[in-house]
C-alpha positions in Angstrom: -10.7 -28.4 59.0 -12.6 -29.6 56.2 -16.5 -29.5 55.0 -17.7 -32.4 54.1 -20.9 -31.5 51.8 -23.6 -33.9 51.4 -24.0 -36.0 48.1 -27.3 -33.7 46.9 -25.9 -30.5 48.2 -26.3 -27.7 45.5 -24.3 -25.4 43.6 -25.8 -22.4 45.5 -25.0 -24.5 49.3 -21.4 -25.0 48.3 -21.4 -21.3 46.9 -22.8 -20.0 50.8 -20.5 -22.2 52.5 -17.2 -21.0 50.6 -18.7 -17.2 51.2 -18.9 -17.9 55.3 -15.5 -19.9 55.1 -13.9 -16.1 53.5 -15.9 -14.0 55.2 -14.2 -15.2 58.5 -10.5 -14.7 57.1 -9.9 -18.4 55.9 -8.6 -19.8 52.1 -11.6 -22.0 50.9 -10.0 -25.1 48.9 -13.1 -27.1 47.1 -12.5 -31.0 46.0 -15.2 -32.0 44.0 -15.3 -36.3 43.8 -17.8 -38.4 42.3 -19.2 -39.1 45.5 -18.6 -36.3 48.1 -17.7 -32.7 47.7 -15.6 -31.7 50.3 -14.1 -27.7 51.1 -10.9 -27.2 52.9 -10.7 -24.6 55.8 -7.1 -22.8 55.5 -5.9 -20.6 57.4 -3.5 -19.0 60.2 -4.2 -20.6 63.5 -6.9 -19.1 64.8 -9.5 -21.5 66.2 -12.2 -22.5 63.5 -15.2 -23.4 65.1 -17.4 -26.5 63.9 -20.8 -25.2 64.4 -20.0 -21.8 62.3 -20.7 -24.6 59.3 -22.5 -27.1 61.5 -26.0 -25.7 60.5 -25.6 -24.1 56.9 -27.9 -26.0 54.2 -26.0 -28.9 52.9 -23.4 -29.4 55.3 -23.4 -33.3 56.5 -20.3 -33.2 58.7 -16.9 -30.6 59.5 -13.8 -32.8 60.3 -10.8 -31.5 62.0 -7.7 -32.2 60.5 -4.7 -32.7 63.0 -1.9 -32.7 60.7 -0.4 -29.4 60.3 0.0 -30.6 56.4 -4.1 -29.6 55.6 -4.1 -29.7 51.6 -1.6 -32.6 50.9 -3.9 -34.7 52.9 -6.0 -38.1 52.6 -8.9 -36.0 54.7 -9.0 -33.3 52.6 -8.8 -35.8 49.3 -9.3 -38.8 50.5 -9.0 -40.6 46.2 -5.4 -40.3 44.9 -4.6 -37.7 42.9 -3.6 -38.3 39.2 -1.4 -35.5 37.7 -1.8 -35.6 33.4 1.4 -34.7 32.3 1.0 -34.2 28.5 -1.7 -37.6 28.5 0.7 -39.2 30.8 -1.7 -39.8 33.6 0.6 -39.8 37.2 -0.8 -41.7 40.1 -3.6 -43.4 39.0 -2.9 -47.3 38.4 -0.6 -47.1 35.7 3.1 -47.1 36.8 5.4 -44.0 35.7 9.0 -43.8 34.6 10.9 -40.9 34.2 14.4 -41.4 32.5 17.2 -39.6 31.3 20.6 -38.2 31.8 21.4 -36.1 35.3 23.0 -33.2 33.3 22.4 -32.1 29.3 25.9 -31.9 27.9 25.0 -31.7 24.3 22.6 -32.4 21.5 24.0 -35.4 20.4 24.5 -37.0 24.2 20.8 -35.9 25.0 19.0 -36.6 21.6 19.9 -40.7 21.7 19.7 -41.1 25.7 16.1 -39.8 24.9 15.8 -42.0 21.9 17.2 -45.0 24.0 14.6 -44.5 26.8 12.1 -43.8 24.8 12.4 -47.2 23.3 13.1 -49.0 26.6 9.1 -47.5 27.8 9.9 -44.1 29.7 6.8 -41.8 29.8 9.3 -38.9 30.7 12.6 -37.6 29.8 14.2 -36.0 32.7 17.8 -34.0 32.3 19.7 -30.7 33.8 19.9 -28.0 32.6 20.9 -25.8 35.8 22.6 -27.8 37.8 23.0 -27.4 41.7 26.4 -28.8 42.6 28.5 -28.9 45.5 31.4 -27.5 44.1 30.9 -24.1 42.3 34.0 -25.5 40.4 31.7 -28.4 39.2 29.8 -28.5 35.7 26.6 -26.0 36.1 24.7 -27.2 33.2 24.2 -25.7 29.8 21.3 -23.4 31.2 19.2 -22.1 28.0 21.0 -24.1 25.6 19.8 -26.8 27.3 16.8 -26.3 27.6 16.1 -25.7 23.9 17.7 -29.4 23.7 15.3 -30.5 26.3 12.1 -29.4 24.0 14.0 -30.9 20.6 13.9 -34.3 22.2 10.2 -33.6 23.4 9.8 -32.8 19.9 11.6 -35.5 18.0 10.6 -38.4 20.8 7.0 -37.1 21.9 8.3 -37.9 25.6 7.7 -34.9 28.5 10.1 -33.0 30.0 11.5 -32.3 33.4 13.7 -30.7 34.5 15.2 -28.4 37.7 14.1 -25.1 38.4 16.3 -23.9 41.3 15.2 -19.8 41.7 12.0 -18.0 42.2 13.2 -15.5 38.7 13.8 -18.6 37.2 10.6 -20.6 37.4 9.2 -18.1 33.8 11.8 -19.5 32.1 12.0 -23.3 33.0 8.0 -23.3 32.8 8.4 -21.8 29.1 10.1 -24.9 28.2 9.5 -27.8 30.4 6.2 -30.3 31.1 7.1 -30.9 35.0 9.1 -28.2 37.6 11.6 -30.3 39.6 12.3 -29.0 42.5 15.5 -30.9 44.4 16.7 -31.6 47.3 18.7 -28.7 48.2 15.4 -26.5 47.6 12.7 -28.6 49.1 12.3 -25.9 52.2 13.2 -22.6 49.3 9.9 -20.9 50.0 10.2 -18.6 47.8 10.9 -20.6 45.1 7.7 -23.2 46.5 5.3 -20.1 46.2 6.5 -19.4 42.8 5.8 -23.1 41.4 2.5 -22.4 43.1 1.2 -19.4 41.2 2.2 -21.8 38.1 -0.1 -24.6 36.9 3.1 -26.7 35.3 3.0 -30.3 37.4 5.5 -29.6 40.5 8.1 -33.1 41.2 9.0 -32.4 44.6 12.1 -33.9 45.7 12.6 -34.6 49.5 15.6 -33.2 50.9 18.2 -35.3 52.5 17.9 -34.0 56.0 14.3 -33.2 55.8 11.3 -35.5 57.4 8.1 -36.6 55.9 6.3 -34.1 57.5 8.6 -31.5 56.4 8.6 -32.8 52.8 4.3 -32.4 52.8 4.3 -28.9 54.4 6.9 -27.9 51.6 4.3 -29.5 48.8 1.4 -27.3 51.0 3.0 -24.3 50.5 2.9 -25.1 46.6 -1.1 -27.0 46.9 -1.7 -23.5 48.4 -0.9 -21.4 45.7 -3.6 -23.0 43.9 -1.4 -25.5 42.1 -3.2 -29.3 42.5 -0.3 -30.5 40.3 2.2 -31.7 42.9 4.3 -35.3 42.9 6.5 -36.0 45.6 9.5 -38.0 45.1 11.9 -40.1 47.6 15.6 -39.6 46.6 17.3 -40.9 49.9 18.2 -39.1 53.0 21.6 -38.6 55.0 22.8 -41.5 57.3 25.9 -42.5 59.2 26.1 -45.1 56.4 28.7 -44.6 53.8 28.4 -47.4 52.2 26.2 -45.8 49.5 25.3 -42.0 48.9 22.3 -41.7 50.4 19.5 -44.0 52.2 16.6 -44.6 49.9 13.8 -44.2 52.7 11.1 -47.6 51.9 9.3 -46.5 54.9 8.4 -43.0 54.0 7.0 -44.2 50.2 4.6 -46.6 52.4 3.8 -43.1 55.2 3.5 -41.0 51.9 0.9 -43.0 50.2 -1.4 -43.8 53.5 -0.6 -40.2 54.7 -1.1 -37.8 51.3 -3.2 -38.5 48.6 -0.4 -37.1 45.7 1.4 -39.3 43.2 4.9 -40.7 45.2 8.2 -41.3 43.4 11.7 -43.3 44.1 14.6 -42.4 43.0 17.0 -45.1 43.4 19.6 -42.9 41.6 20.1 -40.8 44.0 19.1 -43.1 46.7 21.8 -45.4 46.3 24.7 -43.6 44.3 25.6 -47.0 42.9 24.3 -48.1 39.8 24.2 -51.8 39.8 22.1 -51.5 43.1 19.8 -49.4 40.9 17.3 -52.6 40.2 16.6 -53.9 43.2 15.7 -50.5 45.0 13.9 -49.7 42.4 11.5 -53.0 42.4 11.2 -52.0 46.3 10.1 -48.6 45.9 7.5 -50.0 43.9 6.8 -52.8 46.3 6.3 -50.0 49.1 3.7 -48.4 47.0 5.1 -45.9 44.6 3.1 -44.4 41.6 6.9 -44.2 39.4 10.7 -44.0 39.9 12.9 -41.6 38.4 16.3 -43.5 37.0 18.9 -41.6 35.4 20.8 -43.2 31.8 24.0 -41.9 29.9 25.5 -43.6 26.9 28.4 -43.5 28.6 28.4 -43.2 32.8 32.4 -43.3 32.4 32.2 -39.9 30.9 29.8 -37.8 32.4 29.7 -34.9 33.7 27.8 -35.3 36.4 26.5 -38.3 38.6 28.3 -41.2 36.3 28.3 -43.5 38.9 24.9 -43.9 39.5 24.0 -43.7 35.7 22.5 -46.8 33.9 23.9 -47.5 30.2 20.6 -47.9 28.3 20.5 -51.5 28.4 20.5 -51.6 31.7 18.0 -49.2 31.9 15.6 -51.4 29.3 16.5 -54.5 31.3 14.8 -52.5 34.5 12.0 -52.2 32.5 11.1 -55.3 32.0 11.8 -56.5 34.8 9.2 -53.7 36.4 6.5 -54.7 33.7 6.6 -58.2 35.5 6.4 -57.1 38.8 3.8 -54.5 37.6 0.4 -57.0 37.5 1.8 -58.8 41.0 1.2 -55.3 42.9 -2.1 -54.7 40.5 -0.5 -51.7 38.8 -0.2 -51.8 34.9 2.5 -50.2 32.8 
């Protein structure tokens, strides 16, 4: 349920109504816009009743909200929400693109992919440093050492940094170093880990899990909006199929339901989506079609030799070719980049 205060309502109404909202067991969210200030009602599921808040000085209207998802939606925050990532501002009209290699596999690999994107017009640098991989046999990322590369290409480049946080213990570290907490796929439902990014204000990328449904992917980002951090991006990256003809489905449809449904900036990641780079460019021009705030695109110098994900890497020219061709499309959709 939500409060919806009226456009003169004073500090000291909004102050009363928060103190009934607690005093009855309940979380009191506030969202302050330019024209309305509106007050979340969180809780278990005991029944809230409208006229407890009905009558208090101030109050023009208390709206149910029937989506089990209460934070992460349009009622509650009815503007998009625009996450600043080091004066990178997420979700608002500009588009966003985050670029970089899937895995860090040394200084020299890392410090010219971010030099190469950089120049091509990424706003963030993404790369691994823990990596979550099928195979425990398979490369695990350079942990630490990676992470100190991650922050001497923010450094040399002036470009953000994401990268993967994949343990609850884990999320000091990573927020030490990095501008964004990614959480993937395989921990979109980790609740422990989802409360920890919570109690953090770094910006929180949210990947979608491959099995998981839109709902499910906007209950995991409430379990995160309830910790207290606003900060939360939610990003496509494809689901499981029968199809076989490419790794993963890139959903277009849940980009559209995420936007109309959630007021929080909404990635694509064709990378991932598609497992194929030279379907990489057209996906990605769809996501952006279907609304998206950004898309997240991974580049290696060399996609022959990597350690991880080659074939859905871009070379860099590839990647700067992408680029334009988004800046183009850009002013069609009335976004800017």
């Amino acid at each position: 349920m939500i409060v919806v205060m009226k456009h003169n309502a004073s500090a000291a109404d909004i102050d009363t109504v928060i103190r009934q909202i607690e005093a009855r067991g309940y979380k009191a969210h506030l969202s302050q816009g330019t024209e309305r200030t509106i007050i979340g009602v969180v809780g278990d599921n005991r029944p809230v009743q409208p006229h407890n808040f009905e009558m208090l000085q101030g109050v023009e209207q208390v709206v149910r909200i029937l989506q089990p998802f209460k934070l992460a939606s349009r009622d509650f925050h009815p503007a998009n929400t625009v996450v600043d990532v080091r004066g990178v501002e997420i979700g608002g009209p500009r588009l966003t693109v985050i670029a970089g290699p899937c895995s860090v596999e040394g200084r020299t690999q890392l410090l010219e992919t971010a030099h190469a994107v950089k120049e091509a017009g990424a706003d963030l640098l993404r790369g691994g440093a823990f990596k979550p991989r099928t195979s425990p046999y398979a490369f695990q990322g350079m942990g630490e050492d990676g992470l100190e590369l991650l922050a001497e290409a923010r450094e040399e480049t002036g470009l953000p940094i994401i990268t993967e946080v994949m343990a609850p213990e884990a999320v000091p570290l990573i927020a030490k170093y990095a501008d964004v907490l990614q959480i993937g796929a395989r921990n979109m439902q980790n609740f422990p880990l989802l409360t920890a990014a919570g109690k953090t204000r770094v910006p929180v990328f949210l990947k979608r899990s491959m099995m998981g449904t839109i709902q499910e992917t906007l209950m995991a980002a409430e379990y995160v909006l309830s910790g207290g951090n606003r900060q939360v991006m939610i990003c496509e990256r494809g689901i499981r199929t029968f199809e076989t003809a490419t790794r993963n489905t890139l959903d277009i449809n849940g980009i559209a339901l995420l936007k109309q449904w959630s007021h929080l900036p909404v990635f694509g990641d064709p990378s991932h989506g598609t497992g194929r780079w030279e379907i990489i460019s057209p996906i990605a021009k769809a996501c952006i079609a279907a609304g998206a705030d950004g898309v997240m695109i991974e580049v290696h110098l060399h996609p022959a030799d990597a350690l991880s994900d080659g074939a859905q890497s871009l070379k860099p020219e590839k990647f700067a070719a992408l680029v334009r061709e988004l800046k183009q499309l850009a002013p069609v959709l009335g976004r800017t980049m």
